[in-house]
DSSP file (Angstrom, degrees, kcal/mol; ACC not computed):
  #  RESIDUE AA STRUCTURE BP1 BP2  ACC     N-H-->O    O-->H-N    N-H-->O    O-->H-N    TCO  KAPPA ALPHA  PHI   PSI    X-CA   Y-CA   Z-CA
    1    1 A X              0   0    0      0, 0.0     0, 0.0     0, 0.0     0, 0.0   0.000 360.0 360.0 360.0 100.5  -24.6  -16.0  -14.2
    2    2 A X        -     0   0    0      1,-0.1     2,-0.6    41,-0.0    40,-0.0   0.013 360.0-131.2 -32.4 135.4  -21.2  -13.9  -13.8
    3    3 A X        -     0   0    0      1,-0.1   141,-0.1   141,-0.0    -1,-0.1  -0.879  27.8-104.2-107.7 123.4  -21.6  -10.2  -14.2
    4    4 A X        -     0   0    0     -2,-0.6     2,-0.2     1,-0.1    37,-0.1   0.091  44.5 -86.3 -54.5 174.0  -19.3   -8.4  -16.6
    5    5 A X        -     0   0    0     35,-0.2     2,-0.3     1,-0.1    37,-0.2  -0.655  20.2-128.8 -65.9 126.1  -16.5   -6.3  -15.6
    6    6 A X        -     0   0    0     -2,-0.2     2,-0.6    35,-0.2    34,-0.5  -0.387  22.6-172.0 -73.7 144.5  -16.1   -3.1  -14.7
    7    7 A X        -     0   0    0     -2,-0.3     2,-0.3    33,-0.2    31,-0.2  -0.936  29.3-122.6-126.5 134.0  -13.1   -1.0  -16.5
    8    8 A X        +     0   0    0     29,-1.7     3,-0.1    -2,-0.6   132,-0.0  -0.506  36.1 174.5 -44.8 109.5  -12.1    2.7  -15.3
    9    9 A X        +     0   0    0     -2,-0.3     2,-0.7     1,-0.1    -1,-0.1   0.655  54.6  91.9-104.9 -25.4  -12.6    5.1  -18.8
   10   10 A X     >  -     0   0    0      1,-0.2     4,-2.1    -3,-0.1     5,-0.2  -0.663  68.4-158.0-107.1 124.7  -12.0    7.8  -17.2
   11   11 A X  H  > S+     0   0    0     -2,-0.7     4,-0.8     2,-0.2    -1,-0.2   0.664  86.9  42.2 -91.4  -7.7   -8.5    8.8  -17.4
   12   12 A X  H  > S+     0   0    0      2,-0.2     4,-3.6     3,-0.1     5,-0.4   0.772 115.7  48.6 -81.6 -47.2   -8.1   11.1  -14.5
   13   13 A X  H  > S+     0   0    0      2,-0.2     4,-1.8     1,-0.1    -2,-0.2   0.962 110.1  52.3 -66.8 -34.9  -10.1    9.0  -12.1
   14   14 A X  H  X S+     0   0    0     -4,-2.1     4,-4.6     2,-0.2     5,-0.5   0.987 111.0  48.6 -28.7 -79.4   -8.0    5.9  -13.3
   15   15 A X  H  X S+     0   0    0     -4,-0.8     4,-0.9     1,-0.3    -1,-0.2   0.863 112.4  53.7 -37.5 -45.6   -4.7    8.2  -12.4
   16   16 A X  H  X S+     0   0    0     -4,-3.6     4,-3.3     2,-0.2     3,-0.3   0.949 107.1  47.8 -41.2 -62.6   -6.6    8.8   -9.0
   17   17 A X  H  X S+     0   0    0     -4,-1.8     4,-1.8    -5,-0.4    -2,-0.2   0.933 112.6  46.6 -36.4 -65.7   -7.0    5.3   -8.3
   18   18 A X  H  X S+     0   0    0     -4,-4.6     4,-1.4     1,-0.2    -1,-0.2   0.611 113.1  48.8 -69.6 -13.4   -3.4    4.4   -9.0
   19   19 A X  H  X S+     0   0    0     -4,-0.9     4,-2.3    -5,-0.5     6,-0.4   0.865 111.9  51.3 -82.0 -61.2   -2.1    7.2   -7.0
   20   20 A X  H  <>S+     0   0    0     -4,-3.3     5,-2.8     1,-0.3    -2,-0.2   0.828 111.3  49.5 -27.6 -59.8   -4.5    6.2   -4.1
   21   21 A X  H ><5S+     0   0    0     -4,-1.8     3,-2.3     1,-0.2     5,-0.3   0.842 107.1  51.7 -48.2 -54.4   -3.3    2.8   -4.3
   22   22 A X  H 3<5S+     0   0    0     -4,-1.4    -1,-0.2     1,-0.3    -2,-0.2   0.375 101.3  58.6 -93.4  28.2    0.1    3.5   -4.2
   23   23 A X  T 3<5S-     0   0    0     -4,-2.3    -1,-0.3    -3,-0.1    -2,-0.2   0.518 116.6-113.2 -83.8 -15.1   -0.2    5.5   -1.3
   24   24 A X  T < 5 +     0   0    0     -3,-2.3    -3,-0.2    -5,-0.2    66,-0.1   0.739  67.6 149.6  94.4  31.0   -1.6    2.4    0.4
   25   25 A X      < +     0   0    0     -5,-2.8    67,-1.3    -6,-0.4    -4,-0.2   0.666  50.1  94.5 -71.9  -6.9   -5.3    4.5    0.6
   26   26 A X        -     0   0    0     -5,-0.3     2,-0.2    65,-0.2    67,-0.1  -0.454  67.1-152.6 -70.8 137.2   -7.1    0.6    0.3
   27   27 A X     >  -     0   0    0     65,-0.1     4,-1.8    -2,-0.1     5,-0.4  -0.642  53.1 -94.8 -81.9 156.0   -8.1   -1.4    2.9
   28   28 A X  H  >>S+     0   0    0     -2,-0.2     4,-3.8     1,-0.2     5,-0.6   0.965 125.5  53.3 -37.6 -46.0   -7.6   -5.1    0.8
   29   29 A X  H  >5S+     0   0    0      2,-0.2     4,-2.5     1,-0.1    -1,-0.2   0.871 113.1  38.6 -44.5 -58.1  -11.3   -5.0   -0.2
   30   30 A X  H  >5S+     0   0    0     -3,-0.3     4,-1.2     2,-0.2     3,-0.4   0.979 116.9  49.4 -18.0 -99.3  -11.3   -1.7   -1.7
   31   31 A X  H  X5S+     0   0    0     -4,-1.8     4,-2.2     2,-0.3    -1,-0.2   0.642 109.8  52.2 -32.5 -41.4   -7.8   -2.2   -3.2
   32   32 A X  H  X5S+     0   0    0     -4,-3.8     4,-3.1    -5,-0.4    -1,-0.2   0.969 116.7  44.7 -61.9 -64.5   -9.1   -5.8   -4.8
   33   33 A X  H  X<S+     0   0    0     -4,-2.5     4,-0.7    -5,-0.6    -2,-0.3   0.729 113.0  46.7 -63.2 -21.7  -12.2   -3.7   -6.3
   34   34 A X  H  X S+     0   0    0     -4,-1.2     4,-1.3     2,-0.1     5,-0.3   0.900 113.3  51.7 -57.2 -74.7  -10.2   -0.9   -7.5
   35   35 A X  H  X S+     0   0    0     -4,-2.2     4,-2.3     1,-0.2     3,-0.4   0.898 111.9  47.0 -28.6 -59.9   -7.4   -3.4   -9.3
   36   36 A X  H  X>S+     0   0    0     -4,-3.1     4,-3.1     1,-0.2     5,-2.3   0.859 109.4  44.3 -77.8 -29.9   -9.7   -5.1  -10.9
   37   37 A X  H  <5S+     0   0    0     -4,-0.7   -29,-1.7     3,-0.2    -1,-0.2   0.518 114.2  63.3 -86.5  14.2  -12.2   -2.1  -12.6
   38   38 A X  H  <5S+     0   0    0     -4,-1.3   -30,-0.2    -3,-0.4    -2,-0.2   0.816 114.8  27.3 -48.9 -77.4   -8.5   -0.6  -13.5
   39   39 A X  H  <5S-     0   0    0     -4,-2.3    -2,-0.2    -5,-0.3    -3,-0.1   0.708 111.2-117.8 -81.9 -12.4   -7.8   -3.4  -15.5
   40   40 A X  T  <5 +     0   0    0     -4,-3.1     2,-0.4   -34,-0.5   -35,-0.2   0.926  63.0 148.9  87.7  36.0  -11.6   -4.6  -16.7
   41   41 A X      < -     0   0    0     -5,-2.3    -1,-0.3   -35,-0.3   -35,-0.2  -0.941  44.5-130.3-118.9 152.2  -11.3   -7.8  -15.0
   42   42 A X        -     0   0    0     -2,-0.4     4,-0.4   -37,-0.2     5,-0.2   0.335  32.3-104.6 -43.8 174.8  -13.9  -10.1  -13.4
   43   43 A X  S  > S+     0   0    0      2,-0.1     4,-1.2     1,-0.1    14,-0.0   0.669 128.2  45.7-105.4 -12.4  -13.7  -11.6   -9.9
   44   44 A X  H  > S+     0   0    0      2,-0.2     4,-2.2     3,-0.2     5,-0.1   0.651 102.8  63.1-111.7  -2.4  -12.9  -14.9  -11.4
   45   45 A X  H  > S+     0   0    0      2,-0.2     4,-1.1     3,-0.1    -2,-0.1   0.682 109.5  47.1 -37.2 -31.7  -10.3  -13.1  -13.8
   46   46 A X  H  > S+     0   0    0     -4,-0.4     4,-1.9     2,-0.2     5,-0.4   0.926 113.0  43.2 -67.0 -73.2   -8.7  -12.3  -10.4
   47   47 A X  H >X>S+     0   0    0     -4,-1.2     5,-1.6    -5,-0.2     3,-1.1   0.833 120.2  40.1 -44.7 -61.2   -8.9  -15.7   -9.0
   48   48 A X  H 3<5S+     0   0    0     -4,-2.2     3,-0.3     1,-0.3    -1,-0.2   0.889 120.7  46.5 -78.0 -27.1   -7.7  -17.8  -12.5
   49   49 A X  H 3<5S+     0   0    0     -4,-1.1    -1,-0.3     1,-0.2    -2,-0.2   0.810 123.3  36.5 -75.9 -19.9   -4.7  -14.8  -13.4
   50   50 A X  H <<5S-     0   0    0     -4,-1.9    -1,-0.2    -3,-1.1    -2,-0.2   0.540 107.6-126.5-139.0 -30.2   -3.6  -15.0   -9.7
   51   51 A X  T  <5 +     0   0    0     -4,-1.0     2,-0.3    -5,-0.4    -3,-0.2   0.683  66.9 123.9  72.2  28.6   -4.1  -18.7   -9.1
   52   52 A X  S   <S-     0   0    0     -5,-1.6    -1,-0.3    -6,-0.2    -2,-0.2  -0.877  72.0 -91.0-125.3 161.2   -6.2  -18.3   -6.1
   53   53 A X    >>  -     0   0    0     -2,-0.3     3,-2.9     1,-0.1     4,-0.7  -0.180  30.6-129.9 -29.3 124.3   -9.9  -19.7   -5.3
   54   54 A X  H 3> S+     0   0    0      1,-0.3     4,-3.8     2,-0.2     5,-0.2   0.896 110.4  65.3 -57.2 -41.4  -13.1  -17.0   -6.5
   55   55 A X  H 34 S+     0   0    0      1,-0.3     4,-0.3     2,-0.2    -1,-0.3   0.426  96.5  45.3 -75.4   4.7  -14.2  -17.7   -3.1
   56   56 A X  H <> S+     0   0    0     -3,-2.9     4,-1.2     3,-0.1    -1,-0.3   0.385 110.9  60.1-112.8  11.1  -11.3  -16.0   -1.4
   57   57 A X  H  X S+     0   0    0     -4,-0.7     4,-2.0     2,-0.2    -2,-0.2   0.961 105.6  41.6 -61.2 -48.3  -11.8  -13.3   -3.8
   58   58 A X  H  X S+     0   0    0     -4,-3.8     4,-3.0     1,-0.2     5,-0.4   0.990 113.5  60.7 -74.4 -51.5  -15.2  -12.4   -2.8
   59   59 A X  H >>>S+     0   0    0     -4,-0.3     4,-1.3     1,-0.2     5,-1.0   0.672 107.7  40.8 -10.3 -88.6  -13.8  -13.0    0.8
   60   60 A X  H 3<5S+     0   0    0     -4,-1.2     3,-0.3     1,-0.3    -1,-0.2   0.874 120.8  44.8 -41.0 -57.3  -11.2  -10.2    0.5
   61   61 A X  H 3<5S+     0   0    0     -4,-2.0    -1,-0.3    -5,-0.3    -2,-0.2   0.902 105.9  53.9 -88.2 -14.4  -13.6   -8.0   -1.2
   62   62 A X  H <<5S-     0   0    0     -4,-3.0    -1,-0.2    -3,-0.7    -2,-0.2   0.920 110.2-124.0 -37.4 -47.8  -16.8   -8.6    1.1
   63   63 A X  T  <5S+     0   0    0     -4,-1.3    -3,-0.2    -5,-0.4    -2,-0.1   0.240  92.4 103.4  99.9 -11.1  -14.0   -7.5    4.2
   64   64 A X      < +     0   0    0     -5,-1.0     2,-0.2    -6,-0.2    -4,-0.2   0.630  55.8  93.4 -84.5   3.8  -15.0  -11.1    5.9
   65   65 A X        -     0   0    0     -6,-0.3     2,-0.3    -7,-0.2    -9,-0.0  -0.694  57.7-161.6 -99.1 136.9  -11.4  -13.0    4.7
   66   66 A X        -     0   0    0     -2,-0.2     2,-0.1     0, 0.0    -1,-0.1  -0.776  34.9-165.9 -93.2  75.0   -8.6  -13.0    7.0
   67   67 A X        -     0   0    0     -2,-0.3   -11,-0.0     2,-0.1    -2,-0.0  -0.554  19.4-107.4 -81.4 154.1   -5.9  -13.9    3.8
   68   68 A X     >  -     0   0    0     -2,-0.1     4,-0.9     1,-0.0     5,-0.0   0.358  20.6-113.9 -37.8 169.8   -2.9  -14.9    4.1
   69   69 A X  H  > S+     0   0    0      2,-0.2     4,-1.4     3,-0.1    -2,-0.1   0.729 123.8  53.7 -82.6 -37.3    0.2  -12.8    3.4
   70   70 A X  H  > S+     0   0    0      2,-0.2     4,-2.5     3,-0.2    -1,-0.1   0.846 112.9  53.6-105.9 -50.3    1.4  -15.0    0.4
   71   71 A X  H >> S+     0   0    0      1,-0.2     4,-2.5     2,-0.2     3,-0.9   0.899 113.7  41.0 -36.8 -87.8   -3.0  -14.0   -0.9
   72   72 A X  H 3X S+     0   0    0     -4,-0.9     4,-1.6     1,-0.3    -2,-0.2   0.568 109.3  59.2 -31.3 -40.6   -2.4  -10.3   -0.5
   73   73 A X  H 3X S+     0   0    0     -4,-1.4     4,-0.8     2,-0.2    -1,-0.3   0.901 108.9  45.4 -46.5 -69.8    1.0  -10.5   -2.1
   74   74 A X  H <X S+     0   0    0     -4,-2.5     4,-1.3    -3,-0.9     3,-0.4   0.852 112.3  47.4 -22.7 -60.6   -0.5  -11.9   -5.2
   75   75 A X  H  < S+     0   0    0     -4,-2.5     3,-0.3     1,-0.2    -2,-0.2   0.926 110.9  51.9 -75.7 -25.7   -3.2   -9.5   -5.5
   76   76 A X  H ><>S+     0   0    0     -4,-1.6     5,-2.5    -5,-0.2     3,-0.7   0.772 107.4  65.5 -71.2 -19.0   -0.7   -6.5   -4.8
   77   77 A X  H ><5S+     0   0    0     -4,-0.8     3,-0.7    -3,-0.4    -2,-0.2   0.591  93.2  53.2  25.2 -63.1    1.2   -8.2   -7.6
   78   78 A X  T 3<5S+     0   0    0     -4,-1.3    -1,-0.3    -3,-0.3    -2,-0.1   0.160 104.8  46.8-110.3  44.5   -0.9   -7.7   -9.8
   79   79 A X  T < 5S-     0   0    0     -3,-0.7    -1,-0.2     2,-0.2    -2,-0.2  -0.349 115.5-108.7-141.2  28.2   -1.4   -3.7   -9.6
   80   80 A X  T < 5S+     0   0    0     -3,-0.7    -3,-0.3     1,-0.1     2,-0.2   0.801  84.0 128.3  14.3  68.7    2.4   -3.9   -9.5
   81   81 A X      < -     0   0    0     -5,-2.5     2,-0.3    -8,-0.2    -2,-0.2  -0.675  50.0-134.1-128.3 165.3    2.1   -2.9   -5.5
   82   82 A X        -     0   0    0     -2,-0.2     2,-0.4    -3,-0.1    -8,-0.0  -0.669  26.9-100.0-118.2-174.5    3.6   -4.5   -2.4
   83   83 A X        +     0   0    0     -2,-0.3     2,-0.3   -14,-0.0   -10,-0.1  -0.870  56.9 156.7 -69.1 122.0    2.2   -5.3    0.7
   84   84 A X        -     0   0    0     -2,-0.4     2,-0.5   -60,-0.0    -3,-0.0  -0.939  46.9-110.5-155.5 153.8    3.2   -2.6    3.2
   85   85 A X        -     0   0    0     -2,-0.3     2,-0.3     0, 0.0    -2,-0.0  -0.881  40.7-174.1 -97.9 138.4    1.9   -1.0    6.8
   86   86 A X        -     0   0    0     -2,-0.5     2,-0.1   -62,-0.1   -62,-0.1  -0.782  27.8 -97.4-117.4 159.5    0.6    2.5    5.8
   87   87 A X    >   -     0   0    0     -2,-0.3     3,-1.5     1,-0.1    -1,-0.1  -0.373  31.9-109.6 -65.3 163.6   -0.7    5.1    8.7
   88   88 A X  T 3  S+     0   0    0      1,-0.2    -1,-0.1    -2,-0.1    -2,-0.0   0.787 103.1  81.1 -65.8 -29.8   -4.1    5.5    9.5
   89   89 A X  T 3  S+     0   0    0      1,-0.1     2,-0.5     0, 0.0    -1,-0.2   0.561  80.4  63.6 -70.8   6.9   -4.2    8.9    8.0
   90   90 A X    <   +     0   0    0     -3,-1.5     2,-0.3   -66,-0.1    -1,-0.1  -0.948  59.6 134.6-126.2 153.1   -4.5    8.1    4.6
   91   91 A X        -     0   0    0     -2,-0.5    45,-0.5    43,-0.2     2,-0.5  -0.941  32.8-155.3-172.4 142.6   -7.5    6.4    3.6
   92   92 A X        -     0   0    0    -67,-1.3   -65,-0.1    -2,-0.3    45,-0.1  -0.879  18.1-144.0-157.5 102.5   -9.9    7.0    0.6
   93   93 A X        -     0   0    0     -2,-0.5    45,-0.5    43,-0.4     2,-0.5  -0.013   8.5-124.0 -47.9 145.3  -13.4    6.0    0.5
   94   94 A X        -     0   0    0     43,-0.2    45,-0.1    45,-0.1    43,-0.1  -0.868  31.4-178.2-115.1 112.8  -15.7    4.7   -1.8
   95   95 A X        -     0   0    0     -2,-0.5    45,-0.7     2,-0.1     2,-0.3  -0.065  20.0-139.7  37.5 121.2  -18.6    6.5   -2.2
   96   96 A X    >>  -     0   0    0     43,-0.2     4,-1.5     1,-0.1     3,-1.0  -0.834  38.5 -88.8 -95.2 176.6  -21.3    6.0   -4.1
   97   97 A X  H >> S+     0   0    0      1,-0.4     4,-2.1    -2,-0.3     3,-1.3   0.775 123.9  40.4 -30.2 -93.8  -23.4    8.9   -6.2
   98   98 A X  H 3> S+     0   0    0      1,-0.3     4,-1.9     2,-0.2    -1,-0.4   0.462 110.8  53.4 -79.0 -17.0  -25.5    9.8   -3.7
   99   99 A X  H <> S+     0   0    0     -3,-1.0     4,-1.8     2,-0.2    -1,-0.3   0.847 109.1  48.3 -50.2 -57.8  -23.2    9.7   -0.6
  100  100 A X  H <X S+     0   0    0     -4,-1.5     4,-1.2    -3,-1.3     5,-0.4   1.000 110.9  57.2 -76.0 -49.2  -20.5   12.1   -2.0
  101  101 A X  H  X S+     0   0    0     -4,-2.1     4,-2.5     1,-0.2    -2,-0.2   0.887 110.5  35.8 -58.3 -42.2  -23.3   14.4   -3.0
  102  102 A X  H  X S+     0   0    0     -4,-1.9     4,-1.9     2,-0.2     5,-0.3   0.958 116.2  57.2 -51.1 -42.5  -25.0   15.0    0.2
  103  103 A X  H  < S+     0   0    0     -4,-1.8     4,-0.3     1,-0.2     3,-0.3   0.869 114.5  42.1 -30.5 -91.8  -21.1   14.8    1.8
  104  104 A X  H  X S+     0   0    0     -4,-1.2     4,-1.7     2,-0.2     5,-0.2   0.682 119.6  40.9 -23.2 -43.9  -20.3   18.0   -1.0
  105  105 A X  H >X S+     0   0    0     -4,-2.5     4,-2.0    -5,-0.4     3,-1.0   0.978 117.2  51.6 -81.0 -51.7  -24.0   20.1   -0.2
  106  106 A X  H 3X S+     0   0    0     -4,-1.9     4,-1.3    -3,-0.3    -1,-0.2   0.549 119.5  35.7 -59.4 -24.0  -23.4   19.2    3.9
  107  107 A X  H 3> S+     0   0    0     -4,-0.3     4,-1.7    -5,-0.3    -1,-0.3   0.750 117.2  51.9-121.4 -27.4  -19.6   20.8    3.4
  108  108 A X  H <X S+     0   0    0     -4,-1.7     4,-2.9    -3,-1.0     5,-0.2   0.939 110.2  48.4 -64.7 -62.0  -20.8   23.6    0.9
  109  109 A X  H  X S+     0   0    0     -4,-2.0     4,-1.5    -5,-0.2    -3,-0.2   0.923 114.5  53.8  -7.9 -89.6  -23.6   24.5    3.6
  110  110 A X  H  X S+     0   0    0     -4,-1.3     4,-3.2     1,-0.2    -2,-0.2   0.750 105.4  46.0  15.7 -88.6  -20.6   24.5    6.1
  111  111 A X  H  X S+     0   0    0     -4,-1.7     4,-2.5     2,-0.2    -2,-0.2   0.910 110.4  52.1 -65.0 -59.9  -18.6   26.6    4.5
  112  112 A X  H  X S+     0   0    0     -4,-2.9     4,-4.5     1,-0.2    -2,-0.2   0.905 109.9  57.0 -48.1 -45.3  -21.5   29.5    3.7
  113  113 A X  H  X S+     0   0    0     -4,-1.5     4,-1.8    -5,-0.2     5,-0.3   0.979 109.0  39.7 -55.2 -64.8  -22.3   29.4    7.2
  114  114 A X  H  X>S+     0   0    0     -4,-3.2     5,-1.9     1,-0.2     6,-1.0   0.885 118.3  44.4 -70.8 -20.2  -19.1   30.1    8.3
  115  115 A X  H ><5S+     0   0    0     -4,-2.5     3,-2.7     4,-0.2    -1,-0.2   0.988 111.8  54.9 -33.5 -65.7  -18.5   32.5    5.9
  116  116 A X  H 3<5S+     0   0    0     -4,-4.5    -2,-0.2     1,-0.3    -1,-0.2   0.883 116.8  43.2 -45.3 -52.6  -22.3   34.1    6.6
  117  117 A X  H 3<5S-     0   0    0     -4,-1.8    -1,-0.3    -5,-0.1    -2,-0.2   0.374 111.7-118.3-108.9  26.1  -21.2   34.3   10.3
  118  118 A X  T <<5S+     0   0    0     -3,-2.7    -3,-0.2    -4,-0.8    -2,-0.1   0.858  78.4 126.1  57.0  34.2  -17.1   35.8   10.0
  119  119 A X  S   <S+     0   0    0     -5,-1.9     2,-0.4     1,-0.3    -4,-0.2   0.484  77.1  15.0 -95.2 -17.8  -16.1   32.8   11.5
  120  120 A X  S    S-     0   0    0     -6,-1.0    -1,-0.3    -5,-0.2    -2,-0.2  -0.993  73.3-121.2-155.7 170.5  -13.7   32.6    8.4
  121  121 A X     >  -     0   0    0     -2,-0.4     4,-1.4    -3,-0.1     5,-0.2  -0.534  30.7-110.6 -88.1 150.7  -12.5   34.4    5.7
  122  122 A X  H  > S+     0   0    0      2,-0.2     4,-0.6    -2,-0.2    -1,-0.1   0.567 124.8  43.4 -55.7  -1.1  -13.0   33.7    1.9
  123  123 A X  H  > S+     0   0    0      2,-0.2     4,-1.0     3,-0.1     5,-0.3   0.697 105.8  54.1-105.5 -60.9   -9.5   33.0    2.0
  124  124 A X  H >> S+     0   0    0      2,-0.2     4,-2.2     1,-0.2     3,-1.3   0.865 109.4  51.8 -19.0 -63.6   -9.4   31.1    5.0
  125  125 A X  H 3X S+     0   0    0     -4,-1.4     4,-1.7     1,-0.3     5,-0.3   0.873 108.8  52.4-103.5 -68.9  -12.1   28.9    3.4
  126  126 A X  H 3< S+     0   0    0     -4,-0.6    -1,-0.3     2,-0.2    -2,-0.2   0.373 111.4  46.7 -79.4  -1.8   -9.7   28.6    0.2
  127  127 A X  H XX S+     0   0    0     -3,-1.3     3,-3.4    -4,-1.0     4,-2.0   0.804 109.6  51.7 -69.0 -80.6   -6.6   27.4    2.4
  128  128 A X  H 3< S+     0   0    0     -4,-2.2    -2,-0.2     1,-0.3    -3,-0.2   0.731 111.9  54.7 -28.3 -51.3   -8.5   24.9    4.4
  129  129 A X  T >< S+     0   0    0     -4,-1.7     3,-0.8     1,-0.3    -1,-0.3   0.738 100.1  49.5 -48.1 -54.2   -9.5   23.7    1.1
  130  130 A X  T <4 S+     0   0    0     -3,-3.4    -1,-0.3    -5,-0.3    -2,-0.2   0.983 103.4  75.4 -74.6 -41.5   -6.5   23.2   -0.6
  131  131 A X  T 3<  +     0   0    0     -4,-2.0     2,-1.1     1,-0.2    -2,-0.2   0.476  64.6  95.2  10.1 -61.8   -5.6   21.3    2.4
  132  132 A X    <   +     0   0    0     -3,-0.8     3,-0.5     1,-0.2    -1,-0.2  -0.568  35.6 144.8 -81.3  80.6   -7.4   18.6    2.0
  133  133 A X  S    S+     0   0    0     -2,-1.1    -1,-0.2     1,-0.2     3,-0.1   0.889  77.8  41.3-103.7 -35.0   -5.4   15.5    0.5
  134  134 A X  S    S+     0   0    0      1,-0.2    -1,-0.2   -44,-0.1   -43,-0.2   0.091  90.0  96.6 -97.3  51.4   -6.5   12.4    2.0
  135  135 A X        +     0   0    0     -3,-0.5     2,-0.4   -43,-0.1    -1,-0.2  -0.370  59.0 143.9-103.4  51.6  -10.2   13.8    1.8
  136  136 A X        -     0   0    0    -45,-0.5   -43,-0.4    -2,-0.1     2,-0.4  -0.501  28.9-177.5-104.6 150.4  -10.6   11.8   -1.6
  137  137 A X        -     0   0    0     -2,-0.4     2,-0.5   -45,-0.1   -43,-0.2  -0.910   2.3-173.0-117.3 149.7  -14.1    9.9   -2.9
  138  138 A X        -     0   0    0    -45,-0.5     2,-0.8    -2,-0.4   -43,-0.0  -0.810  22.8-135.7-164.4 127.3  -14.4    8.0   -6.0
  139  139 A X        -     0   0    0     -2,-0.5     2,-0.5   -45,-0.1   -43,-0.2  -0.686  21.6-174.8 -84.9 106.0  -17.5    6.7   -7.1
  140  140 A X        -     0   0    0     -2,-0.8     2,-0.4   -45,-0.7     3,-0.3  -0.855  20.1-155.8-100.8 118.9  -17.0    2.6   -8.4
  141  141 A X        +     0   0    0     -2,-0.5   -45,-0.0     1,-0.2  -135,-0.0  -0.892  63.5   7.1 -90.0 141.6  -20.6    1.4  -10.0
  142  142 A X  S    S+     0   0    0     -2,-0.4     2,-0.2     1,-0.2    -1,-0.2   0.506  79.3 165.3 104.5  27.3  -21.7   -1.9  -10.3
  143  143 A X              0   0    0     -3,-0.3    -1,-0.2     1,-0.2  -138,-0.1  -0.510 360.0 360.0 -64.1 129.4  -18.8   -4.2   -8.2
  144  144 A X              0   0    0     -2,-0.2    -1,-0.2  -141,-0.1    -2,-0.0   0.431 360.0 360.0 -71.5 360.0  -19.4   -7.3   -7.3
């Protein structure tokens, strides 16, 4: 039995996404799951709009498919993206719920300590902070 789709409601995390994407923050898998709860489509929405097999869909998004150029092409296609080599420094996880929070109390923690021991400044702390642009999470529920 197929399991509906997820669709993105939330219109800043949606904006996130699409920025993510076209910064080339996906690995394919990612980027395949991303595309599709953007648009509210199914993994075999993918496969019949795209003309490719459900089974190299789940491939791609498992991470065990080596696809093809002419695959990837298609699936960037349809997130009106290209295929491109990006650097290694940008990269944007997914997360789930409970991961980012412990991540957040673990870097909150962090941060008191050094505060607590004048190893940085409250201002120091709020630099570092702004800092941080490919340190992004976004929590996707229920992907196939």
């Amino acid at each position: 039995m197929a399991k509906s789709a997820l669709r993105i409601h939330d219109r800043s995390q949606a904006e996130g996404l699409c920025c993510a994407l076209e910064r080339g923050a996906f690995a394919p898998a990612e980027a395949s799951r991303v595309i599709r709860a953007l648009q509210g489509l199914s993994q075999q929405d993918v496969a019949d709009r795209l003309g490719l097999s459900l089974k190299v869909i789940r491939a791609i998004e498992s991470g065990r498919a080596n696809p093809g150029l002419a695959s990837l092409e298609k699936l960037a296609a349809a997130a009106d993206l290209r295929v491109a080599f990006v650097g290694r420094s940008r990269h944007a996880e997914l997360m789930d719920a409970g991961d980012r929070i412990e991540e957040e109390r673990r870097r909150r923690h962090a941060d008191a300590d050094a505060l607590a021991s004048g190893r940085h400044s409250v201002r120091s702390l709020h630099e570092r902070n702004a800092l941080r642009v490919d340190d992004v999470a976004f929590e996707l529920r229920g992907l196939e």
